[in-house]
C-alpha positions in Angstrom: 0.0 0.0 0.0 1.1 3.7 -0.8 -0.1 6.8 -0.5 1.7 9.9 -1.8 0.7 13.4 -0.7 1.2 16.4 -3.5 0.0 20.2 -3.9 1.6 21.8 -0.1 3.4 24.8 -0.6 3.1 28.4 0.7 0.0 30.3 0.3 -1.3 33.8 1.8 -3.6 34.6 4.0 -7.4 34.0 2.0 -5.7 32.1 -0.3 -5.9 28.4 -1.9 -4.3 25.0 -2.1 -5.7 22.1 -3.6 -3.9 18.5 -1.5 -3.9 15.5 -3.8 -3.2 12.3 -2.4 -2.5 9.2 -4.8 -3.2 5.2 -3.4 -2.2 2.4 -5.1 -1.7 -1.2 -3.5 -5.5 -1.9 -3.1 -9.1 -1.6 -4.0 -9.1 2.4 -3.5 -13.3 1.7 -3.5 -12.9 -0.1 -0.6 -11.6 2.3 2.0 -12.5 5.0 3.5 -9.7 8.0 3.2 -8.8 10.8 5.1 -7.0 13.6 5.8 -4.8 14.7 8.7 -2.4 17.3 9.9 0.7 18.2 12.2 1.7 21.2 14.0 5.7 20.3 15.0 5.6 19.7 18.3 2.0 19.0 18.5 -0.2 15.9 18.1 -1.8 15.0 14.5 -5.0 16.2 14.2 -7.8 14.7 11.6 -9.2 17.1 9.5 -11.7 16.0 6.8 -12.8 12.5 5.9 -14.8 10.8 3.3 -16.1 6.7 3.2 -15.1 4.3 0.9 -17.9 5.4 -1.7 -17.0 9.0 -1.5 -21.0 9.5 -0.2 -20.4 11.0 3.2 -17.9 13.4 4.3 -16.6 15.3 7.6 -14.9 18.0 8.8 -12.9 19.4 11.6 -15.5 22.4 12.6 -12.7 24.5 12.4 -12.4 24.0 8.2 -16.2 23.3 7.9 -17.2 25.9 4.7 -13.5 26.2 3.7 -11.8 22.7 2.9 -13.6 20.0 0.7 -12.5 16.3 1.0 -13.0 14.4 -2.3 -12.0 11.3 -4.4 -11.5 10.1 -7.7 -12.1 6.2 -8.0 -10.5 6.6 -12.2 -7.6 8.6 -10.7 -7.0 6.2 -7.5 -6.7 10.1 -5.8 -8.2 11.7 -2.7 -8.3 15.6 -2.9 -8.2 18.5 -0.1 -9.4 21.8 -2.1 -8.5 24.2 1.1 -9.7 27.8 0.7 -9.5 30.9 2.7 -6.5 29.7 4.5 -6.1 31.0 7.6 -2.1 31.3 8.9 -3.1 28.3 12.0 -3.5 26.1 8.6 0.1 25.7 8.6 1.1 22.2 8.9 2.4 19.0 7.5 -1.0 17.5 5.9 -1.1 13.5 5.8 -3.4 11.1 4.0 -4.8 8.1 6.1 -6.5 5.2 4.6 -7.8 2.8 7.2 -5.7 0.0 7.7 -3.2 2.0 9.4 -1.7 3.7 6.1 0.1 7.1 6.2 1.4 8.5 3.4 4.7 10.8 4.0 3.0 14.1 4.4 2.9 17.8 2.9 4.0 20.9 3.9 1.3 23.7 3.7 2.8 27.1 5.0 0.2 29.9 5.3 1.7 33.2 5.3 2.3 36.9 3.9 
């Protein structure tokens, strides 16, 4: 199983980044994905989620309105469209498929 995380990078204040997250090593219908983040020093934190079928999601209420979890079942790819970024955004953002699977992480820096 791998997961590989692409999109971090640095973006202002009210601005956008769109987290892609590719799986390959299993049925990518059959799992339910998510994403997480890291603060150094801190604990990860679970931010959005979406089942196996993509039907229902979740959010952290602090990204509820801003971030949008979805998946691609053609592509094998989970996506994190994050908008109106906020500078506490910044953190290393992870994909988790259940199993225990991490991919390597992000970096999303949030700043002017």
């Amino acid at each position: 199983v791998q997961l590989v995380e692409s999109g971090g990078g640095l973006a202002q204040p009210g601005g956008s980044l769109r987290l892609s997250c590719e799986a390959s090593g299993f049925i990518f219908n059959s799992v339910a994905l998510s994403w997480y983040r890291q603060v150094s020093g801190k604990e990860r934190e679970w931010v959005a989620g979406t089942d196996n079928a993509g039907g229902s999601k979740a959010y952290k209420d602090s990204v509820k309105g801003r971030f949008t979890i979805s998946r691609d079942r053609a592509k094998n790819t989970v996506y994190l469209q994050m908008n109106s970024l906020k500078p506490e955004g910044t953190a290393v953002y992870y994909c988790y498929a259940t199993g225990g699977y991490w991919g390597q992480g992000t970096q999303v820096t949030v700043s002017s």
